[in-house]
ZABADREN-387463 format. One record per residue (C-alpha): residue number from 0; y, z, x. Coordinates in Angstrom, 2 decimals, decimal comma, m for minus. Last residue first. Layout:
! residues N
VEXKE   num         v         w         u
VEXKE   NUM         Y         Z         X
...
! end
This chain:
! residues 284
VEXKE   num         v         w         u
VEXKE   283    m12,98     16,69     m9,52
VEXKE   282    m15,46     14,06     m8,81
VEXKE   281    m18,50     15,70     m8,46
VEXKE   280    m20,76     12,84    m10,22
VEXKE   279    m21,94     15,54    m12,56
VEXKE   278    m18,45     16,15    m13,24
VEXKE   277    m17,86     12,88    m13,74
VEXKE   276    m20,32     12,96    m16,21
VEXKE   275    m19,44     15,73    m18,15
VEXKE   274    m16,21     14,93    m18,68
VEXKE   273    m17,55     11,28    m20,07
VEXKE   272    m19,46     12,99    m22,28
VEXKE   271    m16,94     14,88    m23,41
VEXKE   270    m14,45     12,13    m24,03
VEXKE   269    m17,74      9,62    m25,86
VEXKE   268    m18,58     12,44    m28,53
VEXKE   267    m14,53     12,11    m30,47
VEXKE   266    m13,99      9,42    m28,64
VEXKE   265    m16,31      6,82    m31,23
VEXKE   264    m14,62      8,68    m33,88
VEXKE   263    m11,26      7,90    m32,81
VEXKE   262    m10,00      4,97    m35,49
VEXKE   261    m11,98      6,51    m38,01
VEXKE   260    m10,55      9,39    m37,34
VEXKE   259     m7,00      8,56    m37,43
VEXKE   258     m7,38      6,92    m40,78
VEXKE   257     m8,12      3,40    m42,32
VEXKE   256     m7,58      0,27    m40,01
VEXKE   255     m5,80     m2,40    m42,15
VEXKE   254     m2,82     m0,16    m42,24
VEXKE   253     m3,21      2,84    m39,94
VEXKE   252     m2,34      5,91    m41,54
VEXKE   251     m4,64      5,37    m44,28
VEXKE   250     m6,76      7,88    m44,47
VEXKE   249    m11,00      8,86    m43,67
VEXKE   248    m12,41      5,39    m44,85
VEXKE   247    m14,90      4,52    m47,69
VEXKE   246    m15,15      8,45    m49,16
VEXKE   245    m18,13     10,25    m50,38
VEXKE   244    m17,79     13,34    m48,61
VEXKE   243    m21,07     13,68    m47,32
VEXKE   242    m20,91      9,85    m46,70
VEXKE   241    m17,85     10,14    m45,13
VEXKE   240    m19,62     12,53    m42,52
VEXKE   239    m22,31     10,45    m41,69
VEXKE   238    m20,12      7,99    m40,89
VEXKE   237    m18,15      9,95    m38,69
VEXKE   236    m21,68     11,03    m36,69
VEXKE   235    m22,61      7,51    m36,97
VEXKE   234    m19,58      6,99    m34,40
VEXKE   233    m19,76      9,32    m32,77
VEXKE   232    m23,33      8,32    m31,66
VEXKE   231    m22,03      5,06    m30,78
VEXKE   230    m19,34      6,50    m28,71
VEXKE   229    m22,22      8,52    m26,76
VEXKE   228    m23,90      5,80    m25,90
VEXKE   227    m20,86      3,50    m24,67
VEXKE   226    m19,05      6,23    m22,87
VEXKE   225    m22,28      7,15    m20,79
VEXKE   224    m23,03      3,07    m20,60
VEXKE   223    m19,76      2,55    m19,14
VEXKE   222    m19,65      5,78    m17,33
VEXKE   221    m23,16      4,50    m15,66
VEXKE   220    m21,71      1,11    m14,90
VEXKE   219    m18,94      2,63    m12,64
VEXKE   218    m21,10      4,83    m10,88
VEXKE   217    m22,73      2,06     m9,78
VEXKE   216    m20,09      0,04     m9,18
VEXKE   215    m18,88      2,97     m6,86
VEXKE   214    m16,31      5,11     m8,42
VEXKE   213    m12,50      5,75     m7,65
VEXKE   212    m12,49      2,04     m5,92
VEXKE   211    m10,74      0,57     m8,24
VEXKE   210     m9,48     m2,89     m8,91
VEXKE   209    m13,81     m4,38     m8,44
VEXKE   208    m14,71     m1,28    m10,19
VEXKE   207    m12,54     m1,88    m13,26
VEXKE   206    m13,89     m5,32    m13,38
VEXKE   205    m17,19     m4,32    m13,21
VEXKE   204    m16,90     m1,39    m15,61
VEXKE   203    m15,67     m4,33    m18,04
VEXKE   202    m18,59     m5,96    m17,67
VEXKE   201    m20,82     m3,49    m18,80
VEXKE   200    m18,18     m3,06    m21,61
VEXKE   199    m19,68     m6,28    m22,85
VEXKE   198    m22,96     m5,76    m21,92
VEXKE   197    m22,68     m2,52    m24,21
VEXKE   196    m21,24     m4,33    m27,15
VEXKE   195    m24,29     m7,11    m26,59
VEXKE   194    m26,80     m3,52    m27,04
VEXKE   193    m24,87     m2,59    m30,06
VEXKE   192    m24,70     m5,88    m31,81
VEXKE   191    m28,21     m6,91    m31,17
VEXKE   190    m29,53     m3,58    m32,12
VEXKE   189    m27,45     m3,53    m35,45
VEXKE   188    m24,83     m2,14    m37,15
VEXKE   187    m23,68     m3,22    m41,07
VEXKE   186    m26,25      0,10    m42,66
VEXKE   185    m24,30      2,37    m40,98
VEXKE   184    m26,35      5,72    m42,62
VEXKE   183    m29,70      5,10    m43,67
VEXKE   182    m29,50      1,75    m41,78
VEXKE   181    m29,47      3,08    m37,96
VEXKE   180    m29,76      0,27    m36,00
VEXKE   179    m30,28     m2,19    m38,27
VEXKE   178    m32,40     m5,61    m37,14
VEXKE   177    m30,83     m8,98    m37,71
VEXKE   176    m27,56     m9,36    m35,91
VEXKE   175    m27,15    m12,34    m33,90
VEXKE   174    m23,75    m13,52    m34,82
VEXKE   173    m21,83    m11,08    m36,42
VEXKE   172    m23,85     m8,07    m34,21
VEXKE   171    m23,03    m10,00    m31,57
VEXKE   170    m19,62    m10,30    m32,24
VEXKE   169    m18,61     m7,04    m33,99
VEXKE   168    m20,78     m5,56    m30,68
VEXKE   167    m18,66     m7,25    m28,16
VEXKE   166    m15,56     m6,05    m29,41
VEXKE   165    m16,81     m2,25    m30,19
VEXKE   164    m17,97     m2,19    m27,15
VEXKE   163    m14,73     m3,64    m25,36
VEXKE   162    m12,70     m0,96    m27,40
VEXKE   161    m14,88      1,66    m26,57
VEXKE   160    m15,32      0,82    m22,70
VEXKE   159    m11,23      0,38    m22,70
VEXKE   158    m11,32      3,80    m24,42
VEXKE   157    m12,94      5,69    m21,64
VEXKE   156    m11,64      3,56    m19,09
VEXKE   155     m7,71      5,28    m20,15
VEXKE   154     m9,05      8,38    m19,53
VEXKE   153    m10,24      7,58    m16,27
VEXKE   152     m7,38      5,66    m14,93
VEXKE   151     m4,62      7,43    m15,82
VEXKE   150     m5,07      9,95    m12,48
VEXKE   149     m2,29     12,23    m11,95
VEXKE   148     m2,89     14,26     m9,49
VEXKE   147     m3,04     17,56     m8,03
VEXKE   146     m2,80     18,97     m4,88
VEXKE   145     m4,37     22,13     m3,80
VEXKE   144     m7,26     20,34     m2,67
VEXKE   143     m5,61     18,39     m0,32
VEXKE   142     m8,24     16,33      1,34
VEXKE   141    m10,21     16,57     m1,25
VEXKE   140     m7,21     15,70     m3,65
VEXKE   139     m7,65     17,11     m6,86
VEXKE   138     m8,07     15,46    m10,22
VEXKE   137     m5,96     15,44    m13,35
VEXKE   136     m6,60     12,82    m16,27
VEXKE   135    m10,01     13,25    m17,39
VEXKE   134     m9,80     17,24    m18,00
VEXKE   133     m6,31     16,39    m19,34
VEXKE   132     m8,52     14,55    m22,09
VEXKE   131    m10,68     17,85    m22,56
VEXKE   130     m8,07     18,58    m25,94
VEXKE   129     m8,53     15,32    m27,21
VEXKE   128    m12,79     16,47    m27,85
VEXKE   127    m11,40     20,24    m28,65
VEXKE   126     m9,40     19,36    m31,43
VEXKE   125    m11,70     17,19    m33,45
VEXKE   124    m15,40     18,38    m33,66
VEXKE   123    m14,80     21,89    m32,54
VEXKE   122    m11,36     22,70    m33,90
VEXKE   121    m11,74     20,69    m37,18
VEXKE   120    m15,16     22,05    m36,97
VEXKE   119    m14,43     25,77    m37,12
VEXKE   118    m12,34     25,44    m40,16
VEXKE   117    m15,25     23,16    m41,87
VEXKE   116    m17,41     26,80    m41,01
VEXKE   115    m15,23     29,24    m41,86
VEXKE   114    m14,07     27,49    m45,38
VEXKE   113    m17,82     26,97    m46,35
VEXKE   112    m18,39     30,51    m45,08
VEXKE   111    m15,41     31,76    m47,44
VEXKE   110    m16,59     29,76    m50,41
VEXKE   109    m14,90     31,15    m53,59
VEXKE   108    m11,51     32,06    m52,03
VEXKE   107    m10,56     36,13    m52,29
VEXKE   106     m7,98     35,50    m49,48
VEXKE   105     m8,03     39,13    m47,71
VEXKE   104    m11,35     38,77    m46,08
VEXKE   103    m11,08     34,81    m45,12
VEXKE   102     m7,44     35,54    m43,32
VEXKE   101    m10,32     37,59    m40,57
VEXKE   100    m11,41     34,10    m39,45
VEXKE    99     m8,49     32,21    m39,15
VEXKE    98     m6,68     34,75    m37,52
VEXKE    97     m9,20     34,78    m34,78
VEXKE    96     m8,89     31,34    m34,10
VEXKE    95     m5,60     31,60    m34,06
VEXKE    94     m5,38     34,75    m30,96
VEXKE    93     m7,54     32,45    m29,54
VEXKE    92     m4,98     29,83    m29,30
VEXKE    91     m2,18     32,57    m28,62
VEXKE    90     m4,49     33,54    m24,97
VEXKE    89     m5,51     30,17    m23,74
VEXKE    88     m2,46     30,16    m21,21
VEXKE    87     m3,44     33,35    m19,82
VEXKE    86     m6,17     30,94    m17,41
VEXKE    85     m2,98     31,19    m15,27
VEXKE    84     m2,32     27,64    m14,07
VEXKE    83      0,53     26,50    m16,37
VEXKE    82      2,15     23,62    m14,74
VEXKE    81     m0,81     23,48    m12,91
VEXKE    80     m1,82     19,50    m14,20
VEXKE    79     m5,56     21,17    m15,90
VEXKE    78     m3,58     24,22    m17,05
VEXKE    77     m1,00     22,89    m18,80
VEXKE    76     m2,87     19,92    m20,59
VEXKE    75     m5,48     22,16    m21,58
VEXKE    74     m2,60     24,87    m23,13
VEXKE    73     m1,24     21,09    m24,83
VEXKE    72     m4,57     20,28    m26,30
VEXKE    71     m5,44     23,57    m27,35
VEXKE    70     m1,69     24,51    m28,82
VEXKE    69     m2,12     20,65    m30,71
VEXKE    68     m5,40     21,96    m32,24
VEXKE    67     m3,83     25,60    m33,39
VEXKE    66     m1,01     23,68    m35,05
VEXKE    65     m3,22     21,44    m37,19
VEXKE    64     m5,54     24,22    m37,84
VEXKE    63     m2,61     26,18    m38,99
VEXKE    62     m0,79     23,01    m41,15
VEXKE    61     m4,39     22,05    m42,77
VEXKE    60     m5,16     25,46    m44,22
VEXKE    59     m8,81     25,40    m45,41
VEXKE    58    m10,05     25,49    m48,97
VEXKE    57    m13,53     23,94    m49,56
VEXKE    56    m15,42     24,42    m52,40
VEXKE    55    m14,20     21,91    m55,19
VEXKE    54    m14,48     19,09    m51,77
VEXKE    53    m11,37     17,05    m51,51
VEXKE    52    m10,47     19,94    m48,69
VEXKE    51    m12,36     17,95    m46,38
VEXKE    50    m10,28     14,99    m46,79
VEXKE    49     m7,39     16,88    m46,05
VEXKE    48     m8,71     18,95    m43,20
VEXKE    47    m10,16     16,02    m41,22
VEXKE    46     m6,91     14,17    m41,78
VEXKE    45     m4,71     17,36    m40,59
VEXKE    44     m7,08     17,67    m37,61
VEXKE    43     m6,47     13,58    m36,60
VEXKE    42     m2,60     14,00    m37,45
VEXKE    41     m1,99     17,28    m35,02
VEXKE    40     m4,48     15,75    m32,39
VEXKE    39     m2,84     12,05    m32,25
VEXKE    38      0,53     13,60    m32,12
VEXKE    37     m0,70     15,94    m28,96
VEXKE    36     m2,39     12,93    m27,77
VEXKE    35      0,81     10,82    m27,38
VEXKE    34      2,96     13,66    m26,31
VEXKE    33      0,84     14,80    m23,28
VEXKE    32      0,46     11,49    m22,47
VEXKE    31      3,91     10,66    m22,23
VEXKE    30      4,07     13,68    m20,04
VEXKE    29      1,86     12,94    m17,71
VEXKE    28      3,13      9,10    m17,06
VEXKE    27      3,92      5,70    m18,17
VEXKE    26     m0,38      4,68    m18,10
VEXKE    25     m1,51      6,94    m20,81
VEXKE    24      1,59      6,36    m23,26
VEXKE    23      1,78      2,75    m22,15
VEXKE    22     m2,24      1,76    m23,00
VEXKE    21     m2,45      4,06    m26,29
VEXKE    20      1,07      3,05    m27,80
VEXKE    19      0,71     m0,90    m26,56
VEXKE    18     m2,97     m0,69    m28,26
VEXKE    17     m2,29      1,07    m31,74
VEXKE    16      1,13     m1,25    m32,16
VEXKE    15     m1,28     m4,32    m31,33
VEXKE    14     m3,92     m3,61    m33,34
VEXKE    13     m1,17     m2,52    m36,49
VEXKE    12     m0,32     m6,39    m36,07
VEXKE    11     m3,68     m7,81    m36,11
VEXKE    10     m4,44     m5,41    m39,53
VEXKE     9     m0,94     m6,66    m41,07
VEXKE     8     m1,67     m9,83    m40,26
VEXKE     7     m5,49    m10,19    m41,39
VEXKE     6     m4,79     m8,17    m44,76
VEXKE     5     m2,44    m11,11    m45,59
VEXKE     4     m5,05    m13,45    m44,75
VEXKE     3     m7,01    m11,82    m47,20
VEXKE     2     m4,41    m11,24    m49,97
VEXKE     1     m4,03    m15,27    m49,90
VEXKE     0     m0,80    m16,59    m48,39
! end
């Protein structure tokens, strides 16, 4: 077996792990969830803080940012499902943030605004985008507006239009790619791949639209292309940042599919976009 069919296996078999872990933890229940994206979060803003901290003047602490993006994500997931409906909830994750700022005074580190600022963005840029998937996942009744439930469906579309887009666009863009889309920084991505990905998760929203009637098709088709856009931008936004940093991938967590963030960048601008949108749309 030659190393490159060797790399095929192992990447085809961490695929499937990545996909029966994402699919079954969102679809088994709340809870599930709640663990599943809590893990993601605490290894996504360690990764981002690691490979951050290869920079001579950046020192952040991986294991408190870490901890204070897992309290987000779990204080969103309490309060969006009622379990823990007082808006107190938010309290010891501010409390964090504030300790991270004011521990710059009595450290005596070279670059305290360099360590404020890539602080502030594993929060920001990583912690709060997982963070707004209970957002996705709870809705009210209108009938019942006191009720809550439990509704796997959106944030699961979210990545089902990423994963289709990112299908359809390694195809086309295999195929029929000739002009870059944004060469200074991805140079392998082009129009034809991008604009086939979003057909591709076009169709999807169809399908999803024909088994659920949460949205109208046309509403459908514009969270498609909402999730699609804005993953693409995340998606040159993580590639812009590697190329700051002067790294190929951001870990190697997953074998044959680099780091937690490069598996998530697309999510990391298509979950609050999407929140947006169906807010827009009035759904919750």
């Amino acid at each position: 077996m030659t190393p490159k069919q060797s790399n095929l296996i192992v990447r085809t078999l961490t695929g499937i792990v990545f996909l029966a872990a994402m699919i079954g933890g969102i679809v088994y229940s709340p809870q599930s969830l709640a663990i599943l994206f809590t893990i993601i979060t605490v290894l996504a803003v360690h990764e981002f803080c690691d490979i951050v901290s290869e920079r001579e003047d950046v020192e952040i602490n991986p294991l408190i940012c870490s901890v204070s993006g897992a309290y987000l994500f779990l204080a969103f997931f309490g309060y969006c499902s009622g379990w823990t409906p007082t808006p107190a909830v938010f309290i010891p994750y501010l409390i964090s943030i504030v300790y991270l700022l004011i521990s710059e005074l009595y450290l005596q580190r070279e670059s305290p605004i360099n360590n404020w600022a890539y602080t502030m963005m594993s929060q920001m840029y990583v912690a709060l985008p997982f963070a707004l998937i209970p957002v996705l996942a709870f809705m009210t009744d209108p009938a019942h507006p006191q009720e809550l439930h439990y509704r796997w469906i959106f944030p699961l579309s979210v990545f089902i239009f990423l994963w289709t887009s990112d299908t359809g666009a390694y195809c086309f863009g295999s195929l029929f790619g000739k002009h870059r889309l944004f060469e200074r920084i991805s140079p392998k991505k082009s129009w034809e791949g991008s604009i086939g990905g979003t057909a591709v998760s076009l169709g999807a929203a169809c399908v999803l639209a024909y088994y659920d009637q949460s949205l109208t098709l046309p509403q459908w088709l514009g969270f498609a292309f909402v999730v699609v856009a804005f993953g693409t931008w995340g998606d040159l936004v993580e590639s812009l940042l590697k190329r700051q940093l002067g790294i190929k991938d951001s870990g190697n967590i997953l074998p044959g599919h680099g780091g937690m963030l490069d598996r998530f960048d697309s999510s990391l601008l298509a979950i609050p976009a999407a929140v947006v949108y169906l807010y827009t749309l009035s759904i919750f």
